[in-house]
N, C-alpha and C positions, 0 to 999 in steps of 0.2 A: 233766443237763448232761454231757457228752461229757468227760471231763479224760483228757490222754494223758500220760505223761511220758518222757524220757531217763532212762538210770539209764547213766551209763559209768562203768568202774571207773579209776582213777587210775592204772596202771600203766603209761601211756605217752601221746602225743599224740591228737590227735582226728584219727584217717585216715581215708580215703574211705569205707569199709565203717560205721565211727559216726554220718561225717556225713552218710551220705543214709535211715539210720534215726532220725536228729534231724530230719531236714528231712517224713521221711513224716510220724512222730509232730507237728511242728508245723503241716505243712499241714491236717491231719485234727484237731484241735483249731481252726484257724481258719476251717473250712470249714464246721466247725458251732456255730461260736461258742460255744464250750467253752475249754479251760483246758488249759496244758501248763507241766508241773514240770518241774525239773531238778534230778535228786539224783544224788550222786555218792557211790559205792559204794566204802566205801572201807575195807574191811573184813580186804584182803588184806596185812597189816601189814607183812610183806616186802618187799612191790613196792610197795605206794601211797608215792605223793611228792608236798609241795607242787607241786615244778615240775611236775609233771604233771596237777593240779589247774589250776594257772594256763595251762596248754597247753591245754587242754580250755575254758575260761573265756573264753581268748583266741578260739581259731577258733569257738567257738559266736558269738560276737560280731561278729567280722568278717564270717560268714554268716548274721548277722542272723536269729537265729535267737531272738529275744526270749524270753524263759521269765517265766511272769506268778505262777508262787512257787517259791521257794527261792534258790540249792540247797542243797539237806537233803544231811547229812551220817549216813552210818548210824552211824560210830561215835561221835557225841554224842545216840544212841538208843538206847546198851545197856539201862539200864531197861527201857525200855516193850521190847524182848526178853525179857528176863527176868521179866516179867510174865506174857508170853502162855508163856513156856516153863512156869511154875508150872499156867497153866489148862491147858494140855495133859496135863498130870501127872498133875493132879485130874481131870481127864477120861478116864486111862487110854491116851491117845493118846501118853506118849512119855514114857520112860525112860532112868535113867543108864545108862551102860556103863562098865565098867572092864576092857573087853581093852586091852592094851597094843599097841603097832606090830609085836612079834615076834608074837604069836598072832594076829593079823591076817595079816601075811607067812604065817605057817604055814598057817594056813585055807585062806589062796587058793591057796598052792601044792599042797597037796592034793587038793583042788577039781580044780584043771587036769591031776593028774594021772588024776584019773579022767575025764577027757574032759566036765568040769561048767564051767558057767560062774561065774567068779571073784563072791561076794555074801556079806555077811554071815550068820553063820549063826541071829542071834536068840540069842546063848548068855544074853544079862544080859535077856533080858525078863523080865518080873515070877515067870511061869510058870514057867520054866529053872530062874532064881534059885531058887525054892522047890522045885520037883523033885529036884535036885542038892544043897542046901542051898550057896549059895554065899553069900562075905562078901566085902564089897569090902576090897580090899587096904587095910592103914593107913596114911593119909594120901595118898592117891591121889585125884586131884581125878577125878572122870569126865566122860566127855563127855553129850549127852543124845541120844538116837536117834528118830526118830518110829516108831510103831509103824503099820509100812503094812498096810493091809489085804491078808489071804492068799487071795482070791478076788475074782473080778468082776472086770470088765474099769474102765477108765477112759479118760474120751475127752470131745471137746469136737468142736467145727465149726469149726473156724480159717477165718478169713476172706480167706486167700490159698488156701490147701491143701484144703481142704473138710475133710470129716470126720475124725478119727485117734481109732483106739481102743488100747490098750495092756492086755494081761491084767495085773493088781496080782500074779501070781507071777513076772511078769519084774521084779518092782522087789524091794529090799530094804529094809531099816530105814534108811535114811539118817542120818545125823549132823546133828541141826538146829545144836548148840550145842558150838562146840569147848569140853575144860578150861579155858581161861582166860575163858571166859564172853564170847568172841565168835561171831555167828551166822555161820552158813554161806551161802551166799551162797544157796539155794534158800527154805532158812529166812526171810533175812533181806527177801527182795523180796517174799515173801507178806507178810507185817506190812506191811512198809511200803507195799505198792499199795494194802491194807487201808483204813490209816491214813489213806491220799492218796485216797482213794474213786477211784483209777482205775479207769475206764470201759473202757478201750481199751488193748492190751497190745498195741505195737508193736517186734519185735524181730529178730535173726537169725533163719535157721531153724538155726543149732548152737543154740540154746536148747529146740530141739523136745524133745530129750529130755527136757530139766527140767521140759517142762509137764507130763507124768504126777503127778510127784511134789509140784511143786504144786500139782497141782489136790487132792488127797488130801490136803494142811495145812488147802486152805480148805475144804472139806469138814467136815474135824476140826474146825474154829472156829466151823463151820452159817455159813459168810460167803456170800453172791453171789459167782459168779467174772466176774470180767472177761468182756470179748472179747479174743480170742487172734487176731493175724495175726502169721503167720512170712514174712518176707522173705528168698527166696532168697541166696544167697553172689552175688559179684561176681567172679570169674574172670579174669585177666589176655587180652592178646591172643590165647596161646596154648592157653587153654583151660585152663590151669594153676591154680591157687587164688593171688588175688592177693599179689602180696610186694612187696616195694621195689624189688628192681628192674622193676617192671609199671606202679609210682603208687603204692602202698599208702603214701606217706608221710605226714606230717602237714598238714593242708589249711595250718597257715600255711605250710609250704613253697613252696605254690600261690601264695599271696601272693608270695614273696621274691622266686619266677620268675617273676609279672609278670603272672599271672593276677588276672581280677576276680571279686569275689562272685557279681554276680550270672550270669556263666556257669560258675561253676562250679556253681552252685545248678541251672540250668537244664541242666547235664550230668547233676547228680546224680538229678536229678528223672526225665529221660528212660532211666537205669539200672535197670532191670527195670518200667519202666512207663510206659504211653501213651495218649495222647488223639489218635487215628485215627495220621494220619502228620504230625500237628505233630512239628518238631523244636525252634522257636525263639518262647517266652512267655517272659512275664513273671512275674514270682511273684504277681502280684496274678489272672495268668491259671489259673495253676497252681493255687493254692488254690481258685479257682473250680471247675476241673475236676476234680480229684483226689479219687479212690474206693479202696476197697482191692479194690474187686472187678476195676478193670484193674491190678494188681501182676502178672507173670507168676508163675508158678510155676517157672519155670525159670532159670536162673541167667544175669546177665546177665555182659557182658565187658565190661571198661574198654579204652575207643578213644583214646588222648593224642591223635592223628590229629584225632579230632572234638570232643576237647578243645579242641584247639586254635583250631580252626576258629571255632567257637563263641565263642572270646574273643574272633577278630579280629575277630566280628560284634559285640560289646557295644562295641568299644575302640571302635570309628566311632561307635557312638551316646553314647558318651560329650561330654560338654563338651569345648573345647579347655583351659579352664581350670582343669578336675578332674584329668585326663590330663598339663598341666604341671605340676602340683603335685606328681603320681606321679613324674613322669620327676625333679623336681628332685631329690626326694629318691632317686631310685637313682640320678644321677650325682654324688650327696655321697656316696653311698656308695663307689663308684667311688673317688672321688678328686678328681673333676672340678666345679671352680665353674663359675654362670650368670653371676656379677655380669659385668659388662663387653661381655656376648656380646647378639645380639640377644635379643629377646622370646619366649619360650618356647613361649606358647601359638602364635605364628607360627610354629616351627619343629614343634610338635605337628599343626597343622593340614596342613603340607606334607606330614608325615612318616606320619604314622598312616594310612593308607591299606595302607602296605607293610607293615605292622608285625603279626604277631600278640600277642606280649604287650607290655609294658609296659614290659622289661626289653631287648627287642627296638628298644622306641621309642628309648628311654632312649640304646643302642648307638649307632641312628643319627643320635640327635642330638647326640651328642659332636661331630662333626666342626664343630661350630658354636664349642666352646667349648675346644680344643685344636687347638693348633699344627699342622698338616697334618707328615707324614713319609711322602711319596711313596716305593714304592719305587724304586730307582734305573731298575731295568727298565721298569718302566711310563713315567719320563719318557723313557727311548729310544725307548718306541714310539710313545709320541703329541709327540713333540715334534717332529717334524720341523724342517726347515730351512724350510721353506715357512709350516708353523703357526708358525713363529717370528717371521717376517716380519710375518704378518697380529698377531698377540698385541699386539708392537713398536705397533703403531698402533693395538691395540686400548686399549692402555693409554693413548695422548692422547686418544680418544675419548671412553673412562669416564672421563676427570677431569672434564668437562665436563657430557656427554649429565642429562635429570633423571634417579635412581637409583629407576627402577621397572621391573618383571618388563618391561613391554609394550615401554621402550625400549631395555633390557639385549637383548633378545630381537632386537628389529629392527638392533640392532648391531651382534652378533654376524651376523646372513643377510649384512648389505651387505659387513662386512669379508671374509665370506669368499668370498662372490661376487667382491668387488672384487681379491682375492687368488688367483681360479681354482681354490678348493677346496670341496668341498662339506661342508655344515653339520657332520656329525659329526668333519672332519677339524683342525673349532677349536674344537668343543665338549668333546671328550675332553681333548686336552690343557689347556685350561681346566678343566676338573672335578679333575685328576688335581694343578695344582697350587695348587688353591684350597684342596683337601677332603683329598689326600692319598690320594684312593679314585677308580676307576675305573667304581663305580657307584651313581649318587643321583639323587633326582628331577632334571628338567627342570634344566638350568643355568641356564637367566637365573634362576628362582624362588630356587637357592640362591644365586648369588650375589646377589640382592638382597636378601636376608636375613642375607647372609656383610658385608654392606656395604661403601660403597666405600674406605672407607681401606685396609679387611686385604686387601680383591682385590689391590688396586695393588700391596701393598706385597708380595702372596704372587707375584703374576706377577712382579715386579723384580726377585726372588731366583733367578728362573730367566731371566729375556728381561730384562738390562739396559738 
């Protein structure tokens, strides 16, 4: 069975670059109806934070992004570390060390000055030890080193990148196990992929380096290794390595500005890979399609442009009364109450067309449920002496006429026909003091929705 997992470390929110290696790794568990975990890595005792635990929890959820076990926490795993650190031991594959951080500093700077590349030198191996006769310092905890093999190459078939081979003399001893007896983070993901019988190792390609030196732990343990696909970097517009000011933020941020899941999912999805020139599926289409053999190899670039675009195609096929739900709750955010204003979903349904996000919608539908404040200029321009006239009469007409788009609409043509001006010369000023804005859909539609008490009573305030 196929089992894939996440592993993100805690140290910050779920940004674009985690969440479309959560999305590869879940669509490739449900595409072969297999199993995706979600552990969180949390090892880095510095930086890891609840709230960034709960950040991570949160957007994996809003991108529905289901996880069918866990998530496993590595550091309520030290044992079972400390287990396989002993089998390593008794195996000959990995030994204490007790250089300290100054004779490390010092190595490496001697190293570089003889034109060498910075690497542990092997002093505490077993061998050293005994040659030298060296004695660990008293009362000095050590750390624990794997002992890499010092010939032969190592390499696998990565399933984006093809083949990669690496000579085992470009690796050094690595540090599996810090003094305090937490695993290191190369250490710690071999165990536990182990342990999770991951199938499928879906991740950055900045990880490429780490697979040499893991693939030489699971070796050490006689385990099966994974399959290995490296997923190219994500690139800003400019070609640049994505940062925050590019998108690199936290996908709930995506949320807050009014973006939906599932185009975001379907952005994420179309970032380093494709089925022909689809640009717009479904996730139910996606998991269908989705292979790692179409992953590019080459780094893709984040488009907010086609982000965008992509929402305003989801937000039209949304409900009217999923999308008013949204909007209400960002104009409570705002500041702004529905009670008393027309119906939502009608103001959703007018409005959403123009809209690309949600936050967008949201915007334009204030004018339904705040007081209009024309600027002064705009009633100069459209208010003529002439549209005043017609307004005057337009206002005994709306008391009366039935208050629908079809006759609000035929009211306005005759008044202004009847008045010698043409349509837009009583529509503008009508928009301008109903809404406060000089541009929104069709005016009969919003005033029929503005209703006719607040029309009357917004035209009065200007044409007594």
């Amino acid at each position: 069975m196929v089992r894939t997992r996440f592993a993100p470390s805690p140290t910050g929110y779920l940004h674009v670059g985690g969440a479309r290696t959560a999305l590869f790794s879940w669509a490739y568990a449900r595409k072969h109806g297999g199993q995706f975990i979600l552990r969180i890595e949390d090892t880095d005792l510095e930086r890891s934070t609840q709230q960034s635990i709960d950040a991570i929890l949160e957007g994996m959820q809003w991108l529905q992004f289901a996880w069918d076990e866990g998530p496993f926490y590595q550091m309520q795993r030290l044992d079972r570390y400390q287990a396989v650190i002993e089998q390593l031991q008794r195996d000959g594959h990995a030994y204490p060390c007790y250089a300290t951080k100054e004779e490390l500093d010092a190595m490496r700077e001697a190293q570089r000055a003889k034109g060498l590349k910075p690497r542990y030198d092997g002093r505490w191996r077993p061998e050293n030890v005994k040659l030298h006769g060296l004695t660990p310092p008293h009362g000095a905890r050590p750390v624990i080193r794997f002992r890499n093999p010092d010939h032969g190459d190592v390499g696998w078939n990565d399933l984006v990148k093809g083949p990669i081979a690496v000579s085992n003399e470009e690796l050094d001893d690595l540090v599996l196990m810090r003094a305090d007896g937490v695993p290191t983070y190369n250490f710690g993901v071999v165990v536990d992929d182990l342990d999770m019988n991951i199938t499928h190792v879906i991740r950055g390609d900045d990880h490429v380096n780490n697979t040499p030196r893991q693939i030489n732990i699971y070796r050490a343990l006689r385990a099966t290794l994974p399959e290995f696909a490296h997923v190219p970097m994500i690139l800003g517009p400019d070609g640049e390595r994505l940062s925050k000011r590019h998108g690199a933020v936290s996908v709930m941020q995506y949320k807050d500005e009014g973006y939906l899941p599932e185009a975001l999912n379907n952005y994420l999805a179309r970032l380093g890979w494709s089925h022909g020139d689809e640009e717009i599926f479904s996730r139910e289409q996606f998991v269908e399609w989705f292979d790692l053999a179409h992953i590019s190899r080459s780094p893709a670039q984040f488009d907010p442009d086609k982000l965008e675009w992509l929402n305003h195609h989801y937000l039209k096929l949304r409900s009217d009364a999923d999308l008013a739900a949204l909007v209400e709750t960002a104009l409570a955010d705002a500041g702004t109450k529905v009670q008393g204003g027309p119906g939502l979903s009608g103001v959703v349904a007018l409005l959403k067309d123009r809209a690309a996000t949600t936050l967008e919608l949201a915007e334009a539908a204030a004018m339904f449920y705040r007081e209009p404040a024309p600027k002064e200029e705009l009633v100069m321009q459209h208010l003529t002496p002439a549209a005043e006239n017609v307004l005057r009469k337009l206002k005994q007409s709306f008391a009366t006429i039935d208050w629908n788009r079809a006759a609000i609409g035929a009211e306005i043509k005759r008044a202004a026909a009847e008045g010698g001006l043409k349509m837009p010369q009583v529509a503008m000023p009508l928009r301008v003091l109903v809404t406060g804005q000089a541009q929104t859909p069709s005016v009969d539609a919003v005033l029929e929705l503005t209703g006719r008490e607040r029309v009357l009573e917004r035209i009065d305030r200007y044409v007594p």
